[in-house]
N, C-alpha and C positions, 0 to 999 in steps of 0.2 A: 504494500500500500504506500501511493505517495505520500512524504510527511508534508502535512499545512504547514506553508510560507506567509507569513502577514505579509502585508505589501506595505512600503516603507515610502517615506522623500526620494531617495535613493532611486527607485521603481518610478516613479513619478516622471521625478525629475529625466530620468532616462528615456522615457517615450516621449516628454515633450521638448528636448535637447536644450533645457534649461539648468541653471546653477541649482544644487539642494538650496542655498539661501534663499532665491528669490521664493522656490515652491515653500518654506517654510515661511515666509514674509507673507505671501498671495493668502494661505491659510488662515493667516491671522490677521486677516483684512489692512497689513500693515498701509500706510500713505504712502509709501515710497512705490507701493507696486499698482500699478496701473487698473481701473478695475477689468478692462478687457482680457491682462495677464490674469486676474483675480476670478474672474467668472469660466476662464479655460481652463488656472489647476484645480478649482472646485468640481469640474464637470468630470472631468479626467479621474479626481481620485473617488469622489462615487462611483465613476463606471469600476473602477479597477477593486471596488470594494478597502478603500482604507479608512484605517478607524485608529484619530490619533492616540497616543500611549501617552495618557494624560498622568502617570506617576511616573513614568520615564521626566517627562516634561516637568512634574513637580520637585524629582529628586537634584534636577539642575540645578533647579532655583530653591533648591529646599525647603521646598514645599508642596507637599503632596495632596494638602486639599480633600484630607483624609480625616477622619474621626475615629478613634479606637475605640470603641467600648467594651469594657470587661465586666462580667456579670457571671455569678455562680450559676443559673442556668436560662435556659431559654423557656425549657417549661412551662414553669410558674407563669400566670396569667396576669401578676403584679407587671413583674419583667418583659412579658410580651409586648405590655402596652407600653411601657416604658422606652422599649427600641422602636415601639411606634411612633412614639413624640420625636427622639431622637434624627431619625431618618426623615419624618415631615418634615422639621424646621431645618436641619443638613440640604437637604434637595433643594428646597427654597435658595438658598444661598450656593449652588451646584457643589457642595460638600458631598464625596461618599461616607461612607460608614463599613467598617471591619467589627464584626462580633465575634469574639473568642468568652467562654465559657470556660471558669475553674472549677466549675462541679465540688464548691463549696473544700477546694482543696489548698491548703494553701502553699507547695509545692508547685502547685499547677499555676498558681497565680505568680508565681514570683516567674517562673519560665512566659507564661504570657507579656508579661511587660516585659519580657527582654525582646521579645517577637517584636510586640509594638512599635519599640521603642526606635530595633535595628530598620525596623519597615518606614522609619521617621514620617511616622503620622504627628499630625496639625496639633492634635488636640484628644485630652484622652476622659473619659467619662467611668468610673468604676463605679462598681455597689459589691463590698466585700466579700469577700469568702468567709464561710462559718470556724476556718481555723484559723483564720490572722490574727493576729494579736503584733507583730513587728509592722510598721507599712514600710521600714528604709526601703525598699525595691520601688517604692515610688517616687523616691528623690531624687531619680537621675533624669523626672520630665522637667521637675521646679527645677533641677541645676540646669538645665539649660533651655527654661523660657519654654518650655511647652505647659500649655493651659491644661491645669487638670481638675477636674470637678467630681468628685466623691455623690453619691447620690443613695440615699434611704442608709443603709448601713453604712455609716462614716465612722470616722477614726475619732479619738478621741484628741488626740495631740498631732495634729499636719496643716499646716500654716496654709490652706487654701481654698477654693468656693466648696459649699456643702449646700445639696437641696436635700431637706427634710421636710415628714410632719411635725407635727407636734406630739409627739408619740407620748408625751405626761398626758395630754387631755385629753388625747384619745382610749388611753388605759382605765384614766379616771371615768369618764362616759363610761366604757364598756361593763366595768366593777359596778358601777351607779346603776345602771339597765337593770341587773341583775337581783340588786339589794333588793331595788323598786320590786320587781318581781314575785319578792320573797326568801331570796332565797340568802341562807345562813353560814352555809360552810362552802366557800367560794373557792374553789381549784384555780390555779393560775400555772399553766406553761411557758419554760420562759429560757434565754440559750446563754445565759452569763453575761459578766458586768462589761465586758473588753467591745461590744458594740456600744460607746455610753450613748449616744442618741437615738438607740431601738430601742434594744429588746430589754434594757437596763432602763429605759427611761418609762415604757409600759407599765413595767412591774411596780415603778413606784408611785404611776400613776394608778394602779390596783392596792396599793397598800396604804399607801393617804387616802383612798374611799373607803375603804375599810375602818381606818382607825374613824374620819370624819359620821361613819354611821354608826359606829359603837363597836364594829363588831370586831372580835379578835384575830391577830395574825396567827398562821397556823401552818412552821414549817413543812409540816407532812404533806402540806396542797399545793406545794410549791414545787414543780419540776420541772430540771433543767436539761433542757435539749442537747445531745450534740449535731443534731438535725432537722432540718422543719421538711418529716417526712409522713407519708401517711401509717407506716409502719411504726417510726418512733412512736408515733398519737399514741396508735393500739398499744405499745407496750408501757407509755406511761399510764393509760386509762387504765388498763389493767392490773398497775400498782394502785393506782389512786381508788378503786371498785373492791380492791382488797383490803381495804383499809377497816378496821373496826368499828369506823365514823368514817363513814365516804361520803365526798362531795354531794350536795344537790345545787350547785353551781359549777360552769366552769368559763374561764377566760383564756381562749384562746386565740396565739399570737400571730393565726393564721388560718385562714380556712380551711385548707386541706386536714388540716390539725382538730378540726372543729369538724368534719366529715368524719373522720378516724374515732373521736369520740360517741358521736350520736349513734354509730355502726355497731362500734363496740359496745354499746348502752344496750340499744337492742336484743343484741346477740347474747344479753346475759340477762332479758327480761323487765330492764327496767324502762320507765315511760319517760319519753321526753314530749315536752316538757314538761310534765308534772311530778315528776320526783327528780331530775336533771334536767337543770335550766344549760342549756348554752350559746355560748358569742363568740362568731369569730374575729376574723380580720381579712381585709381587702376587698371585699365583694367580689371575688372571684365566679364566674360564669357558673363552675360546680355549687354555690351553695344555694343556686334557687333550682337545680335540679333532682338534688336530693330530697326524700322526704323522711322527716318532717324538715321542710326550709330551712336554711341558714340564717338567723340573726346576725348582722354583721356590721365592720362598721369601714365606713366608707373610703379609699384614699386614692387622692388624683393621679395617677401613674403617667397618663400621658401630659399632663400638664407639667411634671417632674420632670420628664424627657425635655421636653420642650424647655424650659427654661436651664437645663444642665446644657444643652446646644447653643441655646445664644448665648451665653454664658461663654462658651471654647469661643463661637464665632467672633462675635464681638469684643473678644481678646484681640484675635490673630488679625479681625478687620482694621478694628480704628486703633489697635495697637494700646488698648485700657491698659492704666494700670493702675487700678481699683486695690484695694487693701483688699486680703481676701476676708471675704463674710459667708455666713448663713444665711441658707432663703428658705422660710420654714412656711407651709402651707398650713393655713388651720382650718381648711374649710373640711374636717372630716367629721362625720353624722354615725349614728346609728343606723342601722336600718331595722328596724325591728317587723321580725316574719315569725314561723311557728317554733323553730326551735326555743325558742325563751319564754315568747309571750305563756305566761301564766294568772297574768289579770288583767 
């Protein structure tokens, strides 16, 4: 089989017995080329099927016009929508976008930004991996002026833009939905302190509700992920169901987490919601498919996208150089459906 040749300037320039410069000039509608010469090598390199190599072209001028974004997986319907914003508000601006997945490894994540980094993309966009706890692997975009913007799971200590919720008042709501409900002995899942603006800032929005409605904290209902999986759910519910005093609440830090327990409820006879109230997180598409519904509570992913993008953009465009801050979104709700509702 013959190997496929691109066809180059090179090619171009050879059929029509002109200089590669000028066919590279006519291309790019420069003034110096005539538009008569400008409308022959456009004509020319359509017929001949060329299609310029616009990271070739970027890596000249060092810059490729490219968006990294690194994300534990694609999966998750958080994340989906999330490279949705991304890639809308990229295109708008003819930015591409590269997604590489660390499958919440953090190994795989330090190897990804070496990729990125050698691929000298524009502008890099992450949401951590479930094992980070060091982020140095991310210092070598700040040491050299590339825009990087951390997004939903951020670091605790890294000198640059973060889009967030508000994950304390989202916690707090969640805990509140449920008090309201009735319910006394409140489970909360939750994946450690080293994400401090998630899944650390949830929980303590779950335990300032608690103490503000009276009721007591109670380490046994308190468990900590090394995964937000729907298998982990099963196996913490099943701790939590064996308990001598088991939950008739629970808060959970993620919908699929909140599927995995109402399944596991089931499966061991108990009613939801009337003896297990539950909440998830993100409104994720599965929790109005399952029944009995998901209560959930609400968080903008693709508006997060979108603003972690103009954020790299309008770095690399007008050349900002803004103090890095937080952009924290507080528009998240409840949604209240059948898993909780009990009055």
């Amino acid at each position: 089989m013959e190997e496929h040749r691109h066809v180059t300037i090179y090619d171009i320039a050879k059929r029509l017995n002109l200089a590669t410069s000028t066919i590279s000039r006519a291309l790019k509608d420069h003034h110096t080329i005539s538009d008569k010469t400008i409308k022959k090598v456009k004509k020319t390199a359509e017929e001949m099927g060329f299609v310029p190599n616009t990271l070739a072209a970027g890596l000249r001028g060092n810059k490729s016009k490219t968006i990294g974004v690194l994300i534990p997986t694609i999966t998750q319907p958080f994340l989906s929508s999330l490279i949705s914003g991304i890639e809308i508000t990229a295109r708008k601006s003819d930015y591409s976008v590269i997604i590489m997945q660390s499958h919440d490894s953090y190994e795989e994540e330090v190897n990804m930004t070496k990729s990125l980094y050698s691929s000298r993309v524009s502008g890099v966009i992450c949401s951590l991996a479930m094992e980070t706890k060091d982020t140095s692997h991310f210092q070598q975009f700040s040491n050299n002026n590339i825009p990087l913007v951390f997004v939903d799971r951020v670091p605790k200590d890294f000198n640059t833009f973060r889009v967030v919720i508000d994950n304390y008042t989202a916690g707090y709501k969640a805990t509140k939905h449920l008090i309201e409900q009735g319910c006394k002995r409140i489970a909360h899942m939750t994946a450690g302190a080293e994400f401090g603006n998630l899944y650390n800032e949830r929980k303590r929005g779950y335990i300032d509700a608690l103490a503000d409605y009276g009721l007591p904290l109670r380490e046994e209902l308190i468990i900590n992920l090394k995964a937000m999986t729907y298998d982990a759910g099963v196996k913490a519910c099943n701790k939590l169901f064996g308990l001598k005093s088991p939950p008739d609440g629970l808060f959970a830090p993620g919908d699929i987490l909140a599927v995995s327990a109402v399944q596991t409820a089931k499966k061991k006879g108990i009613k939801v919601p009337q003896d297990f109230a539950v909440i998830g997180f993100n409104n994720d598409p599965i929790s109005e498919i399952i029944e009995p519904n998901i209560t959930t509570i609400t968080h903008p992913a693709e508006k997060m996208g979108k603003a972690a993008a103009n954020i790299v953009i309008d770095t690399i465009e007008f050349h900002k150089e803004e103090e890095a801050k937080e952009i924290t979104f507080l528009n998240t709700e409840v949604l209240v459906r059948e898993s909780s509702k009990k009055v």
